[in-house]
Phi, psi and omega in degrees: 000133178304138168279063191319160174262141197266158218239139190289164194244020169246052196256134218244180204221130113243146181235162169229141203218106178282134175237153171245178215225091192233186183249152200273340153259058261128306174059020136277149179327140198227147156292028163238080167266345171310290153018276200299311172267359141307317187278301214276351159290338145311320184271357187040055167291127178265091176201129168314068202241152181193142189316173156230183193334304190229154200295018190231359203221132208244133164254138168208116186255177179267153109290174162324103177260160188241010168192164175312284195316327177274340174269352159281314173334283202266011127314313175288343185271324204283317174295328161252009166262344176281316200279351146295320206274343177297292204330302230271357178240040186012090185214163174249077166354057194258156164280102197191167136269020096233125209307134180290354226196349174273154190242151164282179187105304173309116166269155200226066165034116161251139208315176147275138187154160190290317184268354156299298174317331191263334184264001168292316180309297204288282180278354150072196171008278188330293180280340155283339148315310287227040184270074187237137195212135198227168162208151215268158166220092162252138233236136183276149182211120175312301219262111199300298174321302179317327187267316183305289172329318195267340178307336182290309192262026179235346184283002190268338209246007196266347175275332189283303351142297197282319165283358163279336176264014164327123174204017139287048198289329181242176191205130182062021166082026178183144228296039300257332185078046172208116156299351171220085210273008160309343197257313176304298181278016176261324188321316190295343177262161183271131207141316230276169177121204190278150151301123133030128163263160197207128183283352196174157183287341186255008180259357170308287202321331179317289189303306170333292195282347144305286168345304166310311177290308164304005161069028165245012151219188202268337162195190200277354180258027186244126184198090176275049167291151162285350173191108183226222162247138195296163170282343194223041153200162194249097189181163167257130190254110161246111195277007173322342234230123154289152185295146200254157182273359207229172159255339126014250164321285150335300165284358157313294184265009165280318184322295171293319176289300198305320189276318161301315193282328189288324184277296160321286167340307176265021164292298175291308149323305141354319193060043161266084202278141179276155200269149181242062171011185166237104193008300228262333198265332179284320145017254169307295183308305192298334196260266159028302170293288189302341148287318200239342179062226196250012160257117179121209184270115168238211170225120191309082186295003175251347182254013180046058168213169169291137201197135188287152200275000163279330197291330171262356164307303161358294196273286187015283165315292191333296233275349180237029166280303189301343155309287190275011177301299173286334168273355159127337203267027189265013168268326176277342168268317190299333163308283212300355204257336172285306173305317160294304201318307196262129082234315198115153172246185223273328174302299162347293182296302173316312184296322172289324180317305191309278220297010177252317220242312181093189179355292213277341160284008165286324187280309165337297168332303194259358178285158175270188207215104118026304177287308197271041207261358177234098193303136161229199175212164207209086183057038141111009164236159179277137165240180174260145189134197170270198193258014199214000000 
């Protein structure tokens, strides 16, 4: 048996969870999350919340958690003070990567701020279209050279990540044939997509300020990569994931990224550097995912070949039990992974919804509830509980 270097144990967790703010018959994106976060800055809630790009898209973070259980705590919470607080100005909350009823084309209100303004400016359509809503996972890491090196060994694993949270199938009220059609429309800004391999933290930054200089992104802390280190905190963000339907779900992909970063750390202690594969083939994996989520074909970004998309959740699994081992979490991830497969992961779910309900049982699905904030599905209808 090999002597592994044991992997650490201060690897600490927040997630951010984007949502939109729609009207509950129209079930389009609507502009009152100011409204919203006005009352609730009068009420001193306790939950983290903040605007995002457009006046209709909500962020509600964790703080720094030190497990799976604090970070499900404050997810349900956060979740149920916004769907109270949409209710009460009428409105609806949904959890999706994109409102199933929103159409492209539709320009949208952009927040207010200065740096909202310039990427509103900059990207025109692209970002007023853009009622696309994702969640963030950040796994803590001190040291930036360190975050670089471990985002190097998380890019083969960011298409597998994205078709387990697929959660977007529609669009403009009708079925896009894409499971995740939030990932089709981030395609449009530049950049977006697997990272990069990046030999050292200065040639990451290198590329930050080029980018910045060539004028495709609004300054050098700009990146729509799928994973990188974060800019205004000391972690690695991996931003892959459509905003999930369950909360569930959510601790699903905090679970697994902590455990791929638990891994990739002890790789490199190791003196195991990731290989940097190839672009085109990384791609690939990605357009793949976002078509087909785990039904159909996907593509291996380490053998370069076609390959059904449960076989890599699988190696998934294989290549992070000891990750999660060590972190406590290999019973509880290993459940819920059990748990999408026989339910469907949300794309899935929308689909059984549609073909029962039509739209709005699709959006039904994904709204949150006030009573309710944690969805669970039980042969394609919602129940209250958990996903499992």
């Amino acid at each position: 048996m090999r002597d592994e270097p044991a992997p650490p144990r201060d690897a600490t967790l927040g997630v951010e969870e984007e949502f939109l703010i729609a009207d509950p018959v129209r079930l389009e994106p609507v502009a009152a999350v100011p409204d919203i976060l006005h009352t609730l800055s009068e009420q001193a809630v306790a939950a983290d919340l903040k605007p995002e790009l457009l006046a209709s898209q909500v962020e509600a973070a964790t703080g720094v958690c030190g497990s799976l259980a604090a970070v499900r705590a404050q997810l349900a919470q956060s979740r149920r003070v916004l769907a109270e607080a949409a209710a009460a100005h009428g409105a609806v909350v949904l959890s999706t990567g994109f409102a199933p009823d929103s159409s492209d084309g539709v320009a949208h209100e952009v927040s207010a701020g200065e740096r909202y303004r310039r990427v509103g400016d900059l990207y025109q359509a692209v970002a007023t279209d853009y009622s696309a809503c994702g969640c963030h996972v950040h796994v803590g890491i001190g040291d930036r050279d360190t975050a670089v090196a471990v985002v190097n060994h998380l890019r083969p694993w960011l298409p597998t990540l994205l078709a387990l949270s697929a959660n977007s199938p529609f669009a403009g009220g009708r079925d896009t044939g894409y499971a995740s059609w939030r990932t089709v429309t981030q395609c449009r800004f530049p950049g977006f997509g697997v990272p990069p391999w990046f030999a050292d933290l200065a040639a990451y930054e290198e590329a930050l300020a080029r980018r910045s200089d060539l004028g495709i992104t609004v300054d050098s802390r700009m990146t729509f990569w799928c994973a990188r280190p974060s800019e205004h905190v000391p972690t690695v963000e991996v931003r892959v994931a459509d905003a999930l339907a369950t909360v569930d779900e959510t601790v699903l992909q905090a679970g697994l990224v902590r455990a791929l970063v638990v891994r990739a750390q002890m790789d490199l202690k190791a003196g195991r550097e990731a290989p940097p594969g190839d672009p085109f083939v990384a791609e690939a994996a990605m357009w793949s995912a976002a078509r087909y989520g785990l039904e159909g074909p996907a593509v291996d970004p380490v053998s370069e070949r076609r390959v059904p998309a449960d076989r890599l959740l699988d190696a998934l699994l294989a290549h992070v039990e000891d990750a999660l081992t060590e972190t406590g979490d290999r019973d509880e991830v290993f459940g819920l992974v059990a748990a999408v497969r026989s339910a469907g992961n949300g794309a899935r779910r929308q689909r059984v919804a549609a073909a029962a309900g039509g739209i709005r049982g699709a959006a039904e699905l994904v709204t949150l509830r006030p009573e309710s904030t944690e969805l669970a599905v039980t042969d394609g209808a919602v129940t209250d509980g958990r996903l499992r």
